[in-house]
N, C-alpha and C positions, 0 to 999 in steps of 0.2 A: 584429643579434643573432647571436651564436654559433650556428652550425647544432647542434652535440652540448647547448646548453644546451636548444633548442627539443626536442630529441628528450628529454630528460630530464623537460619540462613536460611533453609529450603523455603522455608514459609514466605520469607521476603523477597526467594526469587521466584517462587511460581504467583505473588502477588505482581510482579513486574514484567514475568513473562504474561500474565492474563490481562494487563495495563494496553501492552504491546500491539497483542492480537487484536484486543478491542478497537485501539484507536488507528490498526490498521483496516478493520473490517470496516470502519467508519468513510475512511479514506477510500476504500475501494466503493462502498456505496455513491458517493459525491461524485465517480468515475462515472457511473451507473449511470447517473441523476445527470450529470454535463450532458452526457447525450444524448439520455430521455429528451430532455428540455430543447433540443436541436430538432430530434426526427419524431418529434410526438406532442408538437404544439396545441394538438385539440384534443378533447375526451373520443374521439372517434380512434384515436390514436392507440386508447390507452392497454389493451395484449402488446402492441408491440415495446412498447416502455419498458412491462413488465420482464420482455424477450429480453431484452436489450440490458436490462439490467441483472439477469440470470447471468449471462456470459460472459465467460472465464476473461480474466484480466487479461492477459497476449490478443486475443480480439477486438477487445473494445479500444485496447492502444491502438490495434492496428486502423481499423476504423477510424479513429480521432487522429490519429496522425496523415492518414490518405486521405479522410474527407473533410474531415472538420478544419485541418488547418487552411483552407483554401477562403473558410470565410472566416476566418478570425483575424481581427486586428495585429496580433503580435504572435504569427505561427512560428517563432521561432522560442517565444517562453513556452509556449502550447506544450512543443517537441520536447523542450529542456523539463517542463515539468511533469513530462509523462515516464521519460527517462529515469529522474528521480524516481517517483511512484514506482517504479517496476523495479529497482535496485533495493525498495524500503521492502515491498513485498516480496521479493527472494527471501529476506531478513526473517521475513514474519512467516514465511513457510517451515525456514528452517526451525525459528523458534517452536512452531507447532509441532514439529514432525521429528525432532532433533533427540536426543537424550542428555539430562542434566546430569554434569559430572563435575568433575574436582581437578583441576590442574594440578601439577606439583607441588605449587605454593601454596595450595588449599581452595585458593579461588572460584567459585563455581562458574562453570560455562557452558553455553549448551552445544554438541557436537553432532555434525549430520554421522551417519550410518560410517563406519570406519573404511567399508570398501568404497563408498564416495567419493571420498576425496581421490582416487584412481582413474575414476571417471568426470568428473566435474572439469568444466571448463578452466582454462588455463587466469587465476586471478579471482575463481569464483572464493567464495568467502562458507568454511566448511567449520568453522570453531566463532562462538559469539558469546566475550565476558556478558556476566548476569552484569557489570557495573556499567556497559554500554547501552542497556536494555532502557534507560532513563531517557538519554540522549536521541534514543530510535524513537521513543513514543512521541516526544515533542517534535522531532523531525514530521512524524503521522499528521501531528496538527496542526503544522505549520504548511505544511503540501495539500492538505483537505481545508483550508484556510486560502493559498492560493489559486487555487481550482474554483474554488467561488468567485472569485476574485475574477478568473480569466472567463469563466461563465459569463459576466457579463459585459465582457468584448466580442461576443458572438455574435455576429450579425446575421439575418436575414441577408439575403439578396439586393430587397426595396429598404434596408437599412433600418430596421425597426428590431430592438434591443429583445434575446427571446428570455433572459436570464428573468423577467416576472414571472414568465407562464407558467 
């Protein structure tokens, strides 16, 4: 293999993995922001916003899945699309944290730590083609797309829309 073709692949894939990450950090903001907009409708509010959207992704599901779906119009897309979000972001952990290698076919791919996959949950996802890394990022903004979306099926109590505030 050409040494300037391989620098041309690396190039393309750490432009795809940095696609990835962004349009996952984005998504986990919007996570953030869903909630904000729930437990921090006034500026008297606004530390614990800030709180709230500091913390770690498994929290803020958990929260929005135990409390938030109670006033939401359709707590069953709520559930389905927080479930998404936390399989894209496993994704986008691994991407960051993973090392870019070569399959036998030449292919680049990014792999968690080699004694991981020993430990890792039965079905967890330990090897990710750089050519799947396109398909992940549009999934990012198609789910930071719907989140807005269910943001404004949020109701109040006294039934007044909080997705303005």
């Amino acid at each position: 293999m050409d040494i300037h073709k391989a620098d041309d692949d690396m190039r393309a894939a750490h432009a795809e993995m940095g696609g990835l990450i962004a349009r996952c950090s984005l998504l986990e903001y919007r996570v953030g922001q869903f909630m904000a907009r729930w437990f921090c409708a006034n500026q008297k509010q606004k530390f614990l916003s800030f709180t709230l959207k500091a913390m770690p992704f498994t929290e803020k599901r958990q929260i929005i899945e135990e409390r938030l779906s109670q006033w939401h119009k359709d707590p069953r897309a709520l559930r389905e699309t927080m479930t998404a979000i936390s399989a894209l972001l496993e994704r986008r952990n691994l991407v960051a944290s993973g090392v870019l290698s070569r399959r036998s076919s030449g292919a680049l791919c990014i792999k968690s730590f080699s004694g991981a996959r020993f430990i890792s949950d039965e079905g967890a996802v330990d090897i990710i083609d750089i050519a799947e890394l396109a398909t992940w990022s549009e999934a990012a903004t198609e789910l930071s797309e719907r989140l807005m979306a269910l943001g404004q099926m949020l109701t109040a109590a006294e039934g007044r829309s909080l997705a303005g505030n």
